[in-house]
C-alpha positions, 0 to 999 in steps of 0.5 A, a space after each residue: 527786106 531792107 527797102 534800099 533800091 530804086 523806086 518801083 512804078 508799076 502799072 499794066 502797061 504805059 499809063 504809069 508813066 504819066 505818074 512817073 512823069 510828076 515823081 521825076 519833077 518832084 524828087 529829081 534824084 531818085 533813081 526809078 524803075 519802071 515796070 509794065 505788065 504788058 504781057 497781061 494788058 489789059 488786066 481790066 478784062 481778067 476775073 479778079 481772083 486770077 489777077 490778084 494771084 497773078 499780081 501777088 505773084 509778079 510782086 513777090 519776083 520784082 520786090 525779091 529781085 529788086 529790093 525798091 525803097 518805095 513801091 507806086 502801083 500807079 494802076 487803078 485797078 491793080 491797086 483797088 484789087 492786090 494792094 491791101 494783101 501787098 501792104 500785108 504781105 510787105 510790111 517792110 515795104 512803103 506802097 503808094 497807090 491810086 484809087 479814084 479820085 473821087 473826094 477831090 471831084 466832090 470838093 470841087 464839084 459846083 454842080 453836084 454831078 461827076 463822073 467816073 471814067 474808068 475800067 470795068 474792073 475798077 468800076 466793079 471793085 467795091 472799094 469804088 464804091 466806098 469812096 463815093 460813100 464815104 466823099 461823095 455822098 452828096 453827089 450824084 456820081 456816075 461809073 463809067 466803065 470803058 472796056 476798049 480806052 485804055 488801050 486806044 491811049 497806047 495806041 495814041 502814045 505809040 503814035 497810031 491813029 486813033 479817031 474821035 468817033 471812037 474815043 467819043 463813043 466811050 466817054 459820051 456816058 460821062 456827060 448828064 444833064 439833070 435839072 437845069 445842071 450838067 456834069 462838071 467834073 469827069 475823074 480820069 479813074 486809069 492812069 492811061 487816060 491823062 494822055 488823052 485829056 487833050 483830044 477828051 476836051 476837043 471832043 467834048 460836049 460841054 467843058 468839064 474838069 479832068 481829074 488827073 491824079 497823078 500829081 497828087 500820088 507823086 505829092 503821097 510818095 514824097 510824103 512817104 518817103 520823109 526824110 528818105 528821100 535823096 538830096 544828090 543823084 546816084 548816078 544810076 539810071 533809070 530803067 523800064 522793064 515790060 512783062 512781055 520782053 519786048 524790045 520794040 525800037 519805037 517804044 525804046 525811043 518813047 521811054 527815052 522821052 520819059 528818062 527810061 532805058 529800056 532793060 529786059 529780064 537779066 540785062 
């Protein structure tokens, strides 16, 4: 398979797109395709065999149909699960993923305590726990897992109410105090939760760093790309298509923010 289409961004939903966001700002001329499995939102809550059938699967239709030059699985949880056996299954393929960031939060840690804000499926994944070994052994970190944040930051960006109280009751783990120090940096560990770093610090105990990484995966994927990357601009726009075939006319609106025009499947 000659990778010589667009740049696929995937994730479960809308979080993706705020990685999608820094691609667009650093690689200007690369037409992007925006994928969301909302149909199985959210995919935190599946048993993991099934979902990694059920990505394995996914990816075996868009990368036949699309042929991308680059693939960004801008989804914790997907990527911690499928993305070794896609890298496997797709050689030919450049995959760019998103892990936690759980070794910048120990470089720039002063207190020695961080948290990890993330949902339960990639709290339980081992390959979490790898990271803190290998990065973050000399700190104290804490997996908080949220089962209900990922979805009130759709409800949040889609324009729906959303209360304090409810966003508190599933960050409030995150916050320690331990011998005279308190946490100081809280690793956003699912690309939902950057659109909610705003009301996170109205509400917060004390102020912490949120660790957004989704600068730091657009940054990997021009490295990827190299020299492949486009000078001048094809013309060509740029499209999102939801699992579920909606065609919802506030979210047409919402992806028309982000430079997307809404396709469903055969359009």
């Amino acid at each position: 398979m000659a990778p010589d289409g667009p740049v696929l961004v995937f994730d479960s939903g809308l979080g993706g797109l705020t990685v999608l966001r820094e691609i667009r700002y650093l690689l200007p001329y690369e037409q992007l395709l925006y994928v969301a499995d909302d149909a199985a939102f959210p995919i935190g809550r599946w048993p993991e065999d099934q979902l990694k059938d059920h990505l394995l699967s996914l990816f075996d239709d868009l990368l036949g149909e699309h042929r991308p030059k680059a693939v960004v699985i801008a989804c914790n949880t997907a990527f911690t699960l499928a993305g070794e056996a896609l890298r496997d299954r797709y050689p030919d393929v450049p995959f760019v993923g998103t892990v936690p960031a759980i070794k910048p939060a120990a470089e720039r840690t002063s207190s020695g305590l961080i948290s990890v804000l993330a949902t339960p499926g990639t709290v339980r994944r081992a390959y979490t726990r790898t990271l803190i070994d290998s990065f973050a052994s000399q700190c104290h970190v804490r997996l908080v897992g949220s089962d209900l944040l990922a979805e009130l930051a759709e409800q949040h960006l889609r324009g729906d109410a959303v209360a304090d109280a409810d966003l508190l009751s599933e960050i409030s783990d995150c916050f320690l105090e331990s011998a005279g120090k308190r946490t100081d940096i809280v690793v956003l560990a699912c690309t939902h939760y950057p659109f909610l770093a705003n009301r996170f610090r109205k509400i917060a105990p004390w102020p912490v760093d949120w660790l957004d990484p989704a600068e730091a995966i657009a940054r990997q994927l021009v490295r990827v790309l190299g020299s492949d990357t486009l000078q001048n601009s094809t013309g060509k726009e740029d499209i999102a298509r939801f699992t579920s075939k909606t065609e919802d006319k506030g979210l047409v609106r919402l992806l028309a923010g982000f430079g997307l025009q809404l396709r469903t499947a055969g359009t």
